[in-house]
C-alpha positions in Angstrom: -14.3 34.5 -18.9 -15.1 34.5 -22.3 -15.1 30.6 -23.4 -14.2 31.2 -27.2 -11.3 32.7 -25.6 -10.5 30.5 -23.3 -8.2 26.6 -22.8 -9.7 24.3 -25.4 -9.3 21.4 -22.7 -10.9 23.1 -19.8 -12.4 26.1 -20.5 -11.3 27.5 -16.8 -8.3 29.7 -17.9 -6.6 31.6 -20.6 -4.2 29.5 -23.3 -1.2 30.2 -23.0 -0.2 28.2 -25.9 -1.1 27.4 -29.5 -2.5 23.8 -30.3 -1.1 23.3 -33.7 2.6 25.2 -33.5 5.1 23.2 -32.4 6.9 23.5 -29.2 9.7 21.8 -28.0 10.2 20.3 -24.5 13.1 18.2 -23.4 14.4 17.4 -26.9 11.5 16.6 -28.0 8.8 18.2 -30.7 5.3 18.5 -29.2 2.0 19.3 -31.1 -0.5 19.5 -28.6 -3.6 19.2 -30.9 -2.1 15.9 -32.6 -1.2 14.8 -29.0 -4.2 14.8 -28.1 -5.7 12.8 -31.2 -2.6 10.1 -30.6 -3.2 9.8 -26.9 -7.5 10.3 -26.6 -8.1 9.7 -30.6 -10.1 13.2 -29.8 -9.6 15.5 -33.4 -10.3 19.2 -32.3 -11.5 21.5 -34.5 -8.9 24.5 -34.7 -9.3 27.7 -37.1 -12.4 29.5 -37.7 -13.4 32.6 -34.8 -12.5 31.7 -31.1 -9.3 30.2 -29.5 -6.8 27.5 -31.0 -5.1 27.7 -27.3 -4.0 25.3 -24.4 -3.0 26.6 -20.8 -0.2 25.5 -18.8 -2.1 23.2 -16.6 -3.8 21.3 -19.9 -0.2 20.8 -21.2 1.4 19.2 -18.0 -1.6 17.3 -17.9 -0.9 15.6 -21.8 1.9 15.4 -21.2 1.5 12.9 -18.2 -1.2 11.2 -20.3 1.2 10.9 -23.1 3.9 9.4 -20.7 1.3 6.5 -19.2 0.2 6.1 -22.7 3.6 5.2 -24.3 4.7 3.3 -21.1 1.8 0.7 -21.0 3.0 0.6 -24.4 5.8 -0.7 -24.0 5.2 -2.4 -21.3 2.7 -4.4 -23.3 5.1 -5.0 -26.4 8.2 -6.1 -23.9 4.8 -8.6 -22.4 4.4 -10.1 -26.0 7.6 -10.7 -26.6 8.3 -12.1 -23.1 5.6 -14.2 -23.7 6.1 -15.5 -27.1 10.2 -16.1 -25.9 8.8 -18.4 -23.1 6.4 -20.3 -25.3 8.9 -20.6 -28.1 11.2 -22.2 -25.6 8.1 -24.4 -23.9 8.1 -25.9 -27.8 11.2 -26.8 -28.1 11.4 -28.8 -24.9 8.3 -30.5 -25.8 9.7 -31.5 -29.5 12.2 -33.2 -27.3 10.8 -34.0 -24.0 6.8 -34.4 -23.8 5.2 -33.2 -20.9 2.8 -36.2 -20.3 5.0 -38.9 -21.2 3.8 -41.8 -19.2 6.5 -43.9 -17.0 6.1 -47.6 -17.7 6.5 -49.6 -14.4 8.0 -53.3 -14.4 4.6 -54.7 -15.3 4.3 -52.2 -18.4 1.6 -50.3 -17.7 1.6 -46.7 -16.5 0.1 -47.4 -12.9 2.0 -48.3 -9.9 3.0 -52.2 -9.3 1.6 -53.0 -5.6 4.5 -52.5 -3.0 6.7 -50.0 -5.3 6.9 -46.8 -5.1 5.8 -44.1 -7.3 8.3 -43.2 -9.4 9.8 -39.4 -8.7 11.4 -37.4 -11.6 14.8 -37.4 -11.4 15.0 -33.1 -11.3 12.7 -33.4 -8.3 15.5 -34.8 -6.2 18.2 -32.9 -4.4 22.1 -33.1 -5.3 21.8 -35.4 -2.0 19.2 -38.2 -3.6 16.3 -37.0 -1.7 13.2 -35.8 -3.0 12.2 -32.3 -3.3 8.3 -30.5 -2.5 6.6 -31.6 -5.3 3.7 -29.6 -6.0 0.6 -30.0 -8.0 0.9 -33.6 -7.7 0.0 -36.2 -5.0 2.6 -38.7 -3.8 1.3 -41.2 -1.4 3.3 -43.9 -0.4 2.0 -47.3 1.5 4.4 -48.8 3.8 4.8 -52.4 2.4 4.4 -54.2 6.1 5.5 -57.7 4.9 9.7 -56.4 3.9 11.0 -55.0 7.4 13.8 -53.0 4.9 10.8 -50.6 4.1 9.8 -49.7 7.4 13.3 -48.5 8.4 13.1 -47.0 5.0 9.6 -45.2 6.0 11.2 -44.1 9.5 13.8 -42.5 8.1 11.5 -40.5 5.9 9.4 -39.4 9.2 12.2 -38.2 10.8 13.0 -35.7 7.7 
């Protein structure tokens, strides 16, 4: 086959379509040669001698290509705006809550008073009063041996 005479795209069979008139497919208005430069940013030069054409297979191809192109697209603008939404909203509970706010225990400073237990944010507890997994954070709690209330209290936390 004659390549000035053959698909611009893969030189393997005839075009059976022009690249610059416009076609219209589902609706919609296609230009295959400005498809091409929106989807590849590839500018094909069309006029002079030879073949301004595109086959069948080329077009189904774009057309695909187009398709993906558009839906990461979007998919990346509906990210962003996810994104932003959730960080937007993470400011505003900070501007009233702050994340590292340090608990003060009975002797005022931030570390634990010997024989008391860490203290447990209260939306880490069930709707029954007991604590829920906490995770990324270590609780360790020391049985105080010399109050026999907190080994009951340390048995009953076994058995859960």
């Amino acid at each position: 086959m004659d390549v000035t005479h053959a698909c611009r795209c893969c030189l393997r069979r005839a075009p059976d379509k022009d690249l610059t008139t416009p076609y219209t497919h589902l609706g919609e208005t296609e230009i295959y040669a400005d498809m091409i430069k929106e989807c590849f940013d590839i500018h094909l030069v069309v006029g002079g001698s030879g073949s301004c054409g595109i086959c069948s297979a080329c077009v189904g191809r774009l057309r695909d290509a187009s398709d993906f192109k558009l839906q990461v697209q979007r998919s990346q603008a509906e990210l962003r705006a996810r994104t932003q939404g959730v960080s937007r909203v993470k400011e505003e509970e900070s501007a009233v809550e702050p994340e590292n706010l340090e608990i003060q225990n009975r002797d005022g400073t931030g570390d634990p008073v010997s024989g008391e237990e860490p203290p447990v944010k209260p939306e880490t507890r069930d709707e029954d009063g007991t604590p829920n997994q906490i995770l990324h954070e270590e609780l360790i709690i020391k049985p105080d041996l010399t109050d026999d209330d907190d080994d009951d209290t340390g048995d009953e936390m076994s058995r859960k």
